[in-house]
C-alpha positions as CSV (number, residue, x, y, z in Angstrom):
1,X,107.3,-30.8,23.0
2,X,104.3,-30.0,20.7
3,X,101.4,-28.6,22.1
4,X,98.7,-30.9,23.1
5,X,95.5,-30.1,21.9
6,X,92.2,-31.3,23.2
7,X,89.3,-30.7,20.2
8,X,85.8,-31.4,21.5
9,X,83.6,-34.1,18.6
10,X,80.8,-31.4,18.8
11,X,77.3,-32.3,17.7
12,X,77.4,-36.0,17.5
13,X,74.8,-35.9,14.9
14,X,76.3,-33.2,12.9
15,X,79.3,-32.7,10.7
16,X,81.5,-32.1,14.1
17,X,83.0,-36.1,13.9
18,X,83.3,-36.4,10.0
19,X,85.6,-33.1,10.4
20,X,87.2,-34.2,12.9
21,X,88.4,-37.9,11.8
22,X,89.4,-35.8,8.4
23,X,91.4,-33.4,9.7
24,X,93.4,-36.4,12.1
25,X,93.7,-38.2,8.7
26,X,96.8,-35.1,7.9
27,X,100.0,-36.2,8.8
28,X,100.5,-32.4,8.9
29,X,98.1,-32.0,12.3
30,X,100.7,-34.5,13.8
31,X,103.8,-32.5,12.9
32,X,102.1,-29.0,14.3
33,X,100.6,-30.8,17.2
34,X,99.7,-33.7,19.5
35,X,95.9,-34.1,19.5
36,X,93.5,-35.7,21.3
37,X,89.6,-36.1,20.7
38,X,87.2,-34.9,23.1
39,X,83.8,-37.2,23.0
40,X,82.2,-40.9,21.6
41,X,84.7,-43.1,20.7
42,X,82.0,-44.9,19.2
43,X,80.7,-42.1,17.2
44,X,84.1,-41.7,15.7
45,X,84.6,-44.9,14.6
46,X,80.8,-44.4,12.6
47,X,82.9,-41.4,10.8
48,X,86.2,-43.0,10.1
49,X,84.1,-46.0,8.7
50,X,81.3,-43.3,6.6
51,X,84.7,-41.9,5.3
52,X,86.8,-44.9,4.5
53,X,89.5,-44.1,6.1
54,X,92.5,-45.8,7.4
55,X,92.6,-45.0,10.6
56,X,92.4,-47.1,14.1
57,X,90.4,-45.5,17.0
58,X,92.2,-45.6,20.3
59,X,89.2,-44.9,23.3
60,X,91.2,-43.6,26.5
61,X,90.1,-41.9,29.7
62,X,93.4,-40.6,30.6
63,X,95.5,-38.0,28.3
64,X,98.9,-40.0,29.2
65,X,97.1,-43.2,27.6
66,X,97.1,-41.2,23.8
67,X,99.5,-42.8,21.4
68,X,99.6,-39.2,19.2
69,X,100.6,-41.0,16.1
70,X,99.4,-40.2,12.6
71,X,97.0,-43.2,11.5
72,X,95.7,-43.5,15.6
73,X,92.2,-41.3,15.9
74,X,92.9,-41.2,20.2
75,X,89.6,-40.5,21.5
76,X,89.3,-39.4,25.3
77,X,85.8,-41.4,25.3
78,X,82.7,-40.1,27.2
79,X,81.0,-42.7,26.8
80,X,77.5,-41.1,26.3
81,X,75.5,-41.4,23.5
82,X,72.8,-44.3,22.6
83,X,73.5,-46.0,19.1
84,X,70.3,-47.4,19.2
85,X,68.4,-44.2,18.7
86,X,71.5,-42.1,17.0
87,X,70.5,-40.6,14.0
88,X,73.2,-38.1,12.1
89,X,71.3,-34.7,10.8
90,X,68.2,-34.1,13.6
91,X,68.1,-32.2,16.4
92,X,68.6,-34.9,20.0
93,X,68.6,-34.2,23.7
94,X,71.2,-36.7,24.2
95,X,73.4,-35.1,21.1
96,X,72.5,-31.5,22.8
97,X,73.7,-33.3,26.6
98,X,77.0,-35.2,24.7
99,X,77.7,-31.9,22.9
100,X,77.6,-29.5,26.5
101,X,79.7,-32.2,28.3
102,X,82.3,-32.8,25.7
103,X,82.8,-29.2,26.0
104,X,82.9,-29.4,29.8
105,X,85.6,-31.9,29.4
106,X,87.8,-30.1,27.5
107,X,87.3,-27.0,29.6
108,X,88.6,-28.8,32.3
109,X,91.4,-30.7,31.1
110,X,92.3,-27.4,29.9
111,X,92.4,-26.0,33.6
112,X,94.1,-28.7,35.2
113,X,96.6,-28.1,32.4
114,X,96.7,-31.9,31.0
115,X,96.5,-30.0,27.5
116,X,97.7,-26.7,26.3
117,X,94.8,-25.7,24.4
118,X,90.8,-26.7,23.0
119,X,89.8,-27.0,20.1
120,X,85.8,-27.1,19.1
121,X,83.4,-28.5,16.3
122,X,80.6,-27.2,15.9
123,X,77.3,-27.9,18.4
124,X,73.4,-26.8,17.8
125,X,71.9,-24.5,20.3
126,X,68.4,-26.4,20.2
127,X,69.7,-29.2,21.1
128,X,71.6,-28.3,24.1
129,X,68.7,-26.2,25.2
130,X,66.9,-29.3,24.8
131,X,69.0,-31.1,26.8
132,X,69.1,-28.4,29.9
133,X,72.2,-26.7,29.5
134,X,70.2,-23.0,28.6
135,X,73.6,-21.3,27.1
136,X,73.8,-19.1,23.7
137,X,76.5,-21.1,22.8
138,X,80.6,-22.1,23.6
139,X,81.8,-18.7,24.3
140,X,79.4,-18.4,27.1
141,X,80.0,-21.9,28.1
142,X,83.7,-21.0,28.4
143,X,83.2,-18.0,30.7
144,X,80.8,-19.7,33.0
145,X,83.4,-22.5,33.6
146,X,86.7,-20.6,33.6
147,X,85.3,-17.9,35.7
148,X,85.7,-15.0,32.9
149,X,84.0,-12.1,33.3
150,X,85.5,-10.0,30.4
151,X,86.3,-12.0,27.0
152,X,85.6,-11.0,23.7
153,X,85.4,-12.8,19.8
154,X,87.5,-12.8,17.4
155,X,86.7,-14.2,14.1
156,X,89.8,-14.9,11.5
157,X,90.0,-16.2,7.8
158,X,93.5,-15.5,6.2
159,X,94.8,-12.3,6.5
160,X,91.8,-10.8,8.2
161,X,91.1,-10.5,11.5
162,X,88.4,-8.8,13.6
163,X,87.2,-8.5,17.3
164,X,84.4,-6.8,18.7
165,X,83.0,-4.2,21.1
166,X,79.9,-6.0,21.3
167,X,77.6,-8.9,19.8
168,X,74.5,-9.8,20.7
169,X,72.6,-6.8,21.3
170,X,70.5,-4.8,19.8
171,X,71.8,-2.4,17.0
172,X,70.3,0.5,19.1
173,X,72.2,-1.3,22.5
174,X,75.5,-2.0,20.5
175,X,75.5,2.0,19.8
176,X,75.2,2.7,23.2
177,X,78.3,-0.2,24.1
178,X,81.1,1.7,21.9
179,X,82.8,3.2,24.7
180,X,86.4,4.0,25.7
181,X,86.8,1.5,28.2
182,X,85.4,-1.4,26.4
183,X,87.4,-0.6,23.1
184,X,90.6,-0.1,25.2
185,X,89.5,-3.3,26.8
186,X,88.9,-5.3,23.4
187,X,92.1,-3.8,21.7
188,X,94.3,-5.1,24.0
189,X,92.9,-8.3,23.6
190,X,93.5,-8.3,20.0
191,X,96.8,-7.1,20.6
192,X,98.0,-9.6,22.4
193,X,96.2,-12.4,20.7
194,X,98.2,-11.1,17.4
195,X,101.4,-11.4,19.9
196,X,100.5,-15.1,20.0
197,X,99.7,-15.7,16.5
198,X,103.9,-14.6,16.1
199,X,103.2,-10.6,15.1
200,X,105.3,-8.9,17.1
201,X,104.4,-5.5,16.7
202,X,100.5,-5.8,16.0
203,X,99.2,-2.8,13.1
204,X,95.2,-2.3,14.9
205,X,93.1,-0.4,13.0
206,X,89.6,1.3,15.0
207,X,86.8,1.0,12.8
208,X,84.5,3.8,13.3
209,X,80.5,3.6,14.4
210,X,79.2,6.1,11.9
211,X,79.1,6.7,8.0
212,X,82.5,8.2,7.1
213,X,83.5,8.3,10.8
214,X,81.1,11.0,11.0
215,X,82.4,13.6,8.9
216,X,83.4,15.5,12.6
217,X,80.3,15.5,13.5
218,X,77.8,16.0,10.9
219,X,76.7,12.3,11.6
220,X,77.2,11.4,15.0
221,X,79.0,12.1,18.1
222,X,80.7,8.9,19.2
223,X,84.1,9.0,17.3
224,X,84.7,12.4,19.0
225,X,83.5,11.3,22.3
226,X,84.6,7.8,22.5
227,X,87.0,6.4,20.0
228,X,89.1,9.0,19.2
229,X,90.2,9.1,23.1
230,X,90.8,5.7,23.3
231,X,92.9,5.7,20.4
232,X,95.0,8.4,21.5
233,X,95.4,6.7,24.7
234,X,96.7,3.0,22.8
235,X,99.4,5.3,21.0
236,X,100.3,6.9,24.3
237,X,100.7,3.5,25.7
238,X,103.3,2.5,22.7
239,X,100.5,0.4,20.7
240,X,100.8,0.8,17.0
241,X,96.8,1.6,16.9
242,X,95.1,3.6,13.7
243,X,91.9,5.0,13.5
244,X,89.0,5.8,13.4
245,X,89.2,4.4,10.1
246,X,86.1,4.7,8.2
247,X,84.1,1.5,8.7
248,X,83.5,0.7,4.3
249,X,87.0,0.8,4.0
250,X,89.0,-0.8,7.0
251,X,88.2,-4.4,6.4
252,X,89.1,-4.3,2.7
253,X,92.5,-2.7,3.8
254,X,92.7,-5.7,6.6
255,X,92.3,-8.2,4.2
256,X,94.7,-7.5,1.9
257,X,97.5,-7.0,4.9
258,X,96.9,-3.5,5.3
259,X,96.6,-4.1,8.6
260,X,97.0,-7.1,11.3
261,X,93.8,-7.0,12.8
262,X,90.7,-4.2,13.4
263,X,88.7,-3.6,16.0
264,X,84.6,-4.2,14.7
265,X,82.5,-1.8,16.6
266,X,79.3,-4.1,16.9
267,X,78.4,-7.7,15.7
268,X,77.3,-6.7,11.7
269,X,79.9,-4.7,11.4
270,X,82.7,-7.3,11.9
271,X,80.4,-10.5,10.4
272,X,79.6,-9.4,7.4
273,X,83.2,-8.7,5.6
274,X,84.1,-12.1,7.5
275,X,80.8,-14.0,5.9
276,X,81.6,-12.2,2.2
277,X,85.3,-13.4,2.5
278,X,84.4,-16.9,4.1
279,X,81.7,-17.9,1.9
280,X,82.3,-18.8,-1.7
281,X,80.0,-20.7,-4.4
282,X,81.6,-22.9,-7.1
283,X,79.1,-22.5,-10.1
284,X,80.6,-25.2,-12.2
285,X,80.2,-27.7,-9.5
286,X,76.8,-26.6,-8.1
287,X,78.7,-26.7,-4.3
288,X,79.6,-24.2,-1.6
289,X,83.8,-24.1,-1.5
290,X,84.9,-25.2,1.7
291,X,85.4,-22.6,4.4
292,X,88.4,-21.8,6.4
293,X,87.2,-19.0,8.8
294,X,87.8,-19.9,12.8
295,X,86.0,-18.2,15.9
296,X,88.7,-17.6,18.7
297,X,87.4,-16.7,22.4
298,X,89.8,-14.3,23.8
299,X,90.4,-12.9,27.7
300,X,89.9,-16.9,28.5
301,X,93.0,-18.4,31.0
302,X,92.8,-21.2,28.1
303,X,93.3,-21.5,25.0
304,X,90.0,-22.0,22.8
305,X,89.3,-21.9,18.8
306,X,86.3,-22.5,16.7
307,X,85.3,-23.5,13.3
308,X,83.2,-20.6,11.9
309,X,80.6,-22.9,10.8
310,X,77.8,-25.0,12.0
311,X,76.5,-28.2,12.5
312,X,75.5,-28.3,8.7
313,X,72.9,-31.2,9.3
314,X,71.6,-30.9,6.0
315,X,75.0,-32.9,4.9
316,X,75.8,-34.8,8.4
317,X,76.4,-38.1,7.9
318,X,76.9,-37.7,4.0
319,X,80.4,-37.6,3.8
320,X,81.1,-34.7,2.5
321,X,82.0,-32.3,5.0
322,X,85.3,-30.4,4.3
323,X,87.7,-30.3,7.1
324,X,89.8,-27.3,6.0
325,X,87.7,-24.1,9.2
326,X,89.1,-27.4,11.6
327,X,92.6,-27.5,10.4
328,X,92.8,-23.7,10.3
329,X,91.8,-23.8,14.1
330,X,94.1,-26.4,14.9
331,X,96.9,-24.3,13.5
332,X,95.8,-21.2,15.4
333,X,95.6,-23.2,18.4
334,X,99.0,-24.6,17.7
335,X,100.5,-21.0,17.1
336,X,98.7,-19.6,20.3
337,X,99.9,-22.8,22.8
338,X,103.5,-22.7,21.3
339,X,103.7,-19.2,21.9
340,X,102.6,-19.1,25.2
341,X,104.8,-22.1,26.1
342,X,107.8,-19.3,25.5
């Protein structure tokens, strides 16, 4: 059976529903998968009208009650948010509240196994602060609620892919996180996520922390000290791992197949060749091209992708939200779930 897929609405007041109804408008997303909105059925049906499509929402509050059949938008209907004071593109405790529990849903339903893997639109951190629920963002939420004390991000767009020691710390902290344990830790998470996506023998490259990976020495200490051993301890494990491998030049190599994934040694490190790849301006048409970068939490005992975008307020309820980050996580998601089911 195809994998059934639970993908939360996000933000109702930002682009999170307008993706959403787009990307359940592909007859495609009903041959990878069987999916099943997490949120307002009521908010949906504003999208699916905004957009003009021609599709019928279907509110459940069971995951046995979806039809899963191209041209159905089945909604698994919270039930939470106040049309009367809705407004898409500003910052609302009760879009903030909707947001957090949508996720909260999925998570569940997720645990309990009723679907085989979550899906997430984007939500706004003010707003869920607003609202209560004091977390950075959905990885965190995902650890609190499945119990995960070691996880990790992973950030994909095409043939790139890129997990990190750490995030968000300082740069002077992140220096002092690149450690053999934690790498060790965060390859093998990488590894076996490239496992999922259908690799089966995974190419890793180690990026280094310093300028030329040190130059032995001459400017820093940490690739003899740190990542050296742990590479030499993946290849006498039997992973194919490389490195260090000079930090300018590993994630051009990535992306052009060189590799199957690389291991980022702090947050900058790993964004930045992800945001220069991802983001793309169309000078004949004035626009931003769409983006098709996704956010996967791994370590998690469920399955979770991301959109590598955000709520994008400035164009929420406009219309013209692309839907492509969505249907690249739904395919990841679909890969990851089908895989596991083997």
């Amino acid at each position: 059976m195809k994998p059934i897929l639970a993908i939360t609405m996000g933000d109702p007041a930002g682009i999170g529903p307008e993706i959403c109804a787009r990307a359940l408008s592909h007859e495609q997303t009903y041959t990878q998968c069987r999916p099943i909105i997490v949120g307002d059925a009521k908010i949906m049906q504003l999208a699916v009208d905004l957009l003009h499509l021609p599709l019928r929402v279907n509110a459940v509050t069971d995951v046995k009650d979806a039809c899963f059949t191209n041209g159905t938008v089945d909604v698994f209907d919270l039930d939470i948010i106040d049309l009367s004071t809705f407004r898409f593109g500003e910052v609302q405790r009760q879009c903030g509240d909707a947001a957090f529990r949508y996720v909260r849903c999925a998570i569940d339903l997720a645990m309990a196994k009723k679907v085989d893997g979550t899906c997430t639109a984007p939500l706004n951190k003010e707003a869920i602060h607003l609202a209560g629920h004091n977390y950075d963002g959905h990885t965190e939420i995902y650890a609190t609620f499945t119990g995960t004390k070691k996880y990790a991000m992973l950030l994909a767009d095409g043939l790139l892919r890129v997990i990190h020691v750490s995030t968000h710390v300082s740069l002077r902290e992140a220096c002092d996180r690149c450690k053999k344990e934690r790498i060790i830790e965060v390859y093998e998470l990488i590894d076996d996520a490239c496992r999922q996506f259908g690799i089966e023998k995974p190419h890793i490259a180690v990026a280094g922390l310093n300028p030329h990976c040190s130059e032995n020495g001459l400017f820093g200490w940490e690739e003899e000290k740190e990542i050296i051993p742990a590479v030499e301890e993946l290849k006498a494990r039997g992973f194919n791992a490389e490195g260090p491998v000079p930090p300018d030049s590993v994630f051009a190599k990535a992306k052009c197949g060189w590799y199957d994934g690389v291991v980022a040694q702090y947050h900058d490190q790993g964004h930045i060749p992800l945001k220069v790849l991802g983001f793309n301006w169309d000078a004949a048409s004035g626009k931003m091209l769409p983006q098709h970068g996704v956010n996967i939490t791994l370590g998690l005992p469920i399955i979770r992708v991301s959109v590598d975008h955000g709520t994008a307020f400035d164009v929420a309820g406009k219309g013209v939200a692309a839907e492509d980050a969505l249907l690249a996580s739904i395919d990841y998601a679909t890969r990851m779930a089908s895989n596991r089911q083997h």
